[in-house]
C-alpha positions in Angstrom: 5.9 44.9 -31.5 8.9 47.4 -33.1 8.8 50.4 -35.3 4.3 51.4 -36.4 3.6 54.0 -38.8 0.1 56.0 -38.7 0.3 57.1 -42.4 -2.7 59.4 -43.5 -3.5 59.9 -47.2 -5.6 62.4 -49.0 -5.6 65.9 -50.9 -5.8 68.8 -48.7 -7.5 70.9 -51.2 -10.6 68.8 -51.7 -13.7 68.2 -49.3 -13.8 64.5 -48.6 -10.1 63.8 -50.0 -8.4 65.1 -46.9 -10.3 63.2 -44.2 -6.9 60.9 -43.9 -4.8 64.0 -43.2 -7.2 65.8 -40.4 -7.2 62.0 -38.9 -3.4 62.4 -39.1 -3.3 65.6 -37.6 -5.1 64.4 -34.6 -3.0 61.2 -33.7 0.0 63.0 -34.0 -1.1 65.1 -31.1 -2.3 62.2 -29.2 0.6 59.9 -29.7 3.5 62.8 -29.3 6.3 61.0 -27.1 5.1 57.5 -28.8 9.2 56.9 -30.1 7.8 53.7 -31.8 4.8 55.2 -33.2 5.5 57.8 -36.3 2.8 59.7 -37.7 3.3 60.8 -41.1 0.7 62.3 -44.4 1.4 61.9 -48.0 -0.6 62.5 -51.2 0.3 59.3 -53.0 -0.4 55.4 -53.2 0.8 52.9 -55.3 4.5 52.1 -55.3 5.3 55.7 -53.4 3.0 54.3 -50.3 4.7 51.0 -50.5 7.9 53.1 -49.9 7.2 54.9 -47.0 6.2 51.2 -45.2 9.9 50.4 -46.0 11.5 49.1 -42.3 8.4 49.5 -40.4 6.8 46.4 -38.8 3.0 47.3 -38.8 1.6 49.9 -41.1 -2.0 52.1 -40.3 -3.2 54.0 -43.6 -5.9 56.2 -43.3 -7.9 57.1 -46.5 -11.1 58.3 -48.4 -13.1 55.4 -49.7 -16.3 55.3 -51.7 -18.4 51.9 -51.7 -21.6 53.4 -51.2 -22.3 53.1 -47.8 -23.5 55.9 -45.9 -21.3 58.9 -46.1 -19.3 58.8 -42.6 -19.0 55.5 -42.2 -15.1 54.1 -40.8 -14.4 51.2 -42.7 -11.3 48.4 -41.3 -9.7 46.6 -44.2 -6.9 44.3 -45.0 -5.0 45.0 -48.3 -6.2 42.7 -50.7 -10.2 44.2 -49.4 -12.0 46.9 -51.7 -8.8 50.0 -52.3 -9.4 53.7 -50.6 -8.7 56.6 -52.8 -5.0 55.8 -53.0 -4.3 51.9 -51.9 -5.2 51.5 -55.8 -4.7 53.9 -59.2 -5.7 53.8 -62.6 -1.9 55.3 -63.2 0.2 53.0 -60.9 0.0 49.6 -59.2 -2.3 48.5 -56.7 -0.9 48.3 -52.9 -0.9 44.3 -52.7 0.8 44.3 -56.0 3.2 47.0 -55.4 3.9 45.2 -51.5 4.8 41.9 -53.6 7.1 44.1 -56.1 8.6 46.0 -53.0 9.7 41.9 -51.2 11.3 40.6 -54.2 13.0 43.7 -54.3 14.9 42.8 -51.2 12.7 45.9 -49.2 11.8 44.8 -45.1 8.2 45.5 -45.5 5.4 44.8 -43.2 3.8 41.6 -43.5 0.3 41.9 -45.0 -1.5 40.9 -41.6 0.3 43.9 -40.2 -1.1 46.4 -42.5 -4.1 47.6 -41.6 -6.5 50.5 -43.9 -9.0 52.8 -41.4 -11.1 54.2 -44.1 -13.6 57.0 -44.0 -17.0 56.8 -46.7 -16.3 59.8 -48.2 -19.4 62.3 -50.0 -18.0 64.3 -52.2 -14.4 63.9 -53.4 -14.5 66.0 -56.5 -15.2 69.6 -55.0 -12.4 71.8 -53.9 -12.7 73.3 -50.6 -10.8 73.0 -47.0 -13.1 71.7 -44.6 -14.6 68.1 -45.2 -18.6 67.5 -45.3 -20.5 67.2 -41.7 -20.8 63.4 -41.9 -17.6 62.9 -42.6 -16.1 65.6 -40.5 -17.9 63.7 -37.8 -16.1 60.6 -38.2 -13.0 62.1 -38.0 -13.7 61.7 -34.0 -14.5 57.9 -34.5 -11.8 57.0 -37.2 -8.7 58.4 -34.6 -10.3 56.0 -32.0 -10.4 53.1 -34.2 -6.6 53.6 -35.1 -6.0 54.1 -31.6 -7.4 50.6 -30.9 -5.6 48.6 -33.5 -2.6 50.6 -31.7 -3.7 48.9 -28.3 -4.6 53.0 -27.1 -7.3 51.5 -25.0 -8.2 55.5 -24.7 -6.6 58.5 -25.8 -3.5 60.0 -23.9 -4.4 62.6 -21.5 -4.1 66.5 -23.7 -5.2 69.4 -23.4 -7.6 69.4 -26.6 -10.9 66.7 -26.5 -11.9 64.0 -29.1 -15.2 65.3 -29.7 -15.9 68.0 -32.3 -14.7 69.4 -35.5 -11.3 68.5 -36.6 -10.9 70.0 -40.0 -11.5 73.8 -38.8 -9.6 76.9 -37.7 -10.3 76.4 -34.2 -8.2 79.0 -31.5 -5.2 77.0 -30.0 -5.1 73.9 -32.1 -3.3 73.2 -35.9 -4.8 72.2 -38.9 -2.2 69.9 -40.9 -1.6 70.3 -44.5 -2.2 73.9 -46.1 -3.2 75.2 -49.7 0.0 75.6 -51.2 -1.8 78.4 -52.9 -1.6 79.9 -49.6 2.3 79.8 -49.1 2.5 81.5 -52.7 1.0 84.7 -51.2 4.3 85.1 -50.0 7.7 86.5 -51.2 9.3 84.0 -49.6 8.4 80.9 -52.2 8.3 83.3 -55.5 9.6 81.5 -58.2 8.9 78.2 -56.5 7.7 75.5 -58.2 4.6 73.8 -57.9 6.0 70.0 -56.6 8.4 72.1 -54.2 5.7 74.5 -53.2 3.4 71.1 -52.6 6.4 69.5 -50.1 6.5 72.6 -48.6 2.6 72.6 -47.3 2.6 68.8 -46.6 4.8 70.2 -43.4 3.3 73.2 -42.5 0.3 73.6 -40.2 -1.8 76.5 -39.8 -2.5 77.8 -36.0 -3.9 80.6 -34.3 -3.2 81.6 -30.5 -4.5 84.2 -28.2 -2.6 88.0 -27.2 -0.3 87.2 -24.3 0.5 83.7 -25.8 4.3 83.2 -24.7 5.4 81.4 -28.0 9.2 81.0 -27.7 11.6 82.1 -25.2 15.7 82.9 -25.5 17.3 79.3 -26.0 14.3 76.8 -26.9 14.9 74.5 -29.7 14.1 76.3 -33.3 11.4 73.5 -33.7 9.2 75.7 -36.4 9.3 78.1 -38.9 6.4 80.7 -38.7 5.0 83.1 -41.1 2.3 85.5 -39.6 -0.8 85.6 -41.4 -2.5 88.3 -39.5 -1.8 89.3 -36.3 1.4 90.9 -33.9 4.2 89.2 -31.9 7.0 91.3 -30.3 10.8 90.1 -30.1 12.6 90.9 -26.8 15.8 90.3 -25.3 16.3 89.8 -21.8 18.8 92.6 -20.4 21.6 91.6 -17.7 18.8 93.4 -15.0 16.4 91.3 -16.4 14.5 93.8 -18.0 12.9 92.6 -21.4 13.7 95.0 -24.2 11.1 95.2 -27.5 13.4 94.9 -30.6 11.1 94.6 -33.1 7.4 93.5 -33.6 6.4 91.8 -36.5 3.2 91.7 -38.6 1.4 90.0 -41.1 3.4 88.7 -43.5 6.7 88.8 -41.5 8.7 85.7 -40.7 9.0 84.4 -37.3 11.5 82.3 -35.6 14.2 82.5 -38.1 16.6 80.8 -36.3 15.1 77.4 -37.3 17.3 77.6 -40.4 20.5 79.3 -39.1 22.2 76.6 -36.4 22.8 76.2 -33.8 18.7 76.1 -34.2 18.2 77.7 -31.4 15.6 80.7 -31.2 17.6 84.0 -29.5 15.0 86.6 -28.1 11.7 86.1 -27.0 8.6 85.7 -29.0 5.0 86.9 -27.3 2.0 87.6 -29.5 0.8 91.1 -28.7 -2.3 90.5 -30.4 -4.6 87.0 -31.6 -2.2 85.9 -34.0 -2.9 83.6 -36.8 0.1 82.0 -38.0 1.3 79.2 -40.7 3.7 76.8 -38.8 6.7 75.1 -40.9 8.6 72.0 -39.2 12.0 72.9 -39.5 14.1 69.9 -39.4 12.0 69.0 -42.7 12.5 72.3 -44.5 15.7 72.2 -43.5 16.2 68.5 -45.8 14.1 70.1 -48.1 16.3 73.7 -48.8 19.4 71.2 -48.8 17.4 69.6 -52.1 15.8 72.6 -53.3 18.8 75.4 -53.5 16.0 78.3 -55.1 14.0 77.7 -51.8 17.0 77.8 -49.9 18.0 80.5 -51.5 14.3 82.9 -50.9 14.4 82.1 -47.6 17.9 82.7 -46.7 17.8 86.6 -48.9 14.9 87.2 -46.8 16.5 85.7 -43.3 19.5 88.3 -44.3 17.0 91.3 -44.9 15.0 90.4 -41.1 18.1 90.6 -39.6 19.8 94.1 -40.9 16.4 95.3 -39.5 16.5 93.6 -36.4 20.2 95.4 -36.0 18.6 98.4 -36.8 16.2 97.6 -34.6 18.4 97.0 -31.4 20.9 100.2 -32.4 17.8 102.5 -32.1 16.6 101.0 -28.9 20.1 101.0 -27.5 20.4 104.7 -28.4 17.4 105.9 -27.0 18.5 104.0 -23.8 21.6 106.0 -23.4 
């Protein structure tokens, strides 16, 4: 079959409400190098989902539901079968409905056998918070197997992180997709942001935390992500002619790493090694990048704050040549 989309839906501030996303998170892990497989997240349903199926040729959504069956439980449903927390809205049309609207619009949609709605019973979808409940958490496991199924994954791609366990945590060497935009506003960097901007912003940023030692870029690799370090240490080296790797600078909490993910060619130019555990929040570039191109004040923070890390990485490499000499 062609082009599949794994789209996972929810609210990444509320329990329950962000099961779809921490399902999303996972696949996209297990199905990296899948170029007829994307795996996407949104917040909304209604006409918006029916957009993002658009010139796909089998659809997977992955939602909270509520029926009132035991909290935990992965639900498989067709379209026109009982709506998750965003198939249906009290303040836009329905999926099937906005699926008809979409085909007489002249939009190459997915027929309705193709489309396919994993849905987690949610407990409690009304109380803010960033982990989900234990029975639902638990099903996290179960939901990305039964998507990997209808995917005809008879079992999950070798990798170095299991199925079992939590999902929705801060666990050491894995990402949590989807954070609080409320954390991104702790930062100069998105001042004067607004809130819709500051929301597309978190929808592609990931929060991850790796070891001291952790080698996390090296002179040359593709500016893939943007970082900002929460708490920890990472130094910046350059490699000398004699090979000898020379400190420049080491940044700290707060401090923005891999800048070169918005200046082109895109390609980082020192190397990056945390010197301590680093926690960090992770920023796909190629997306900000579209999104600074539509949003000129974010392009704008990030750029004044580029320029000010670089005068001090200058700075940086004129004191370190000096005291070479």
């Amino acid at each position: 079959m062609g082009k599949t989309l794994v789209l996972g839906l929810g609210n990444p501030l509320v329990t329950d409400d962000r099961v779809g996303l921490c399902v999303a998170a996972e696949l996209r892990r297990l199905l990296a190098g899948r170029p007829d497989v994307d795996v996407e997240e949104d917040y909304w349903g209604g006409l918006r989902l029916m957009e993002r199926m658009v010139g796909y040729d089998r659809v997977v959504v992955i939602d909270a539901i509520q029926t009132g069956a035991p909290p935990g439980t992965v639900h498989r449903l067709r379209v026109d079968a009982i709506p998750t927390q965003r198939s249906a809205s009290a303040h836009d049309v329905n999926l099937p409905t906005a699926l008809e609207l979409g085909r007489l619009a002249g939009y190459r949609l997915p027929a309705d056998e193709a489309i396919l709605l994993v849905a987690v019973e949610a407990e409690d979808i009304l109380t803010f918070g960033e982990r989900c409940t234990p029975a639902v958490e638990a099903a996290i496991g179960p939901a990305v197997q039964c998507v990997l199924e209808a995917l005809g994954v008879a079992s999950p791609p070798a990798g170095p992180l299991p199925l079992e366990g939590p999902f929705s945590g801060n666990l050491r060497d894995r990402r949590t997709t989807m954070i609080s935009p409320e954390l991104l506003r702790r930062y100069p960097y998105f001042a004067g942001i607004d809130e819709e901007c500051l929301k597309e912003v978190a929808m592609i940023a990931e929060e991850k935390t790796v070891p001291a030692g952790t080698h996390l870029f090296s002179e040359g690799d593709p500016a893939d992500w943007l970082n900002i370090i929460v708490k920890g240490e990472v130094n910046i080296q350059y490699i000398l002619g004699s090979g000898e790797k020379r400190t420049v600078d080491t940044l700290v909490d707060g401090d923005i790493l891999g800048f070169s993910a918005i200046l082109e060619p895109y390609k980082y130019t020192a190397v990056g090694t945390a010197s301590k555990d680093t926690h960090l929040i992770a920023i796909q570039a190629k997306k900000l990048r579209e999104l600074c191109e539509k949003e000129p004040l974010l392009g704008y923070r990030l750029m004044s704050q580029v320029a000010r890390l670089l005068a001090h990485r200058l700075e940086g490499a004129r004191v370190q040549l000096a005291a070479s000499d």
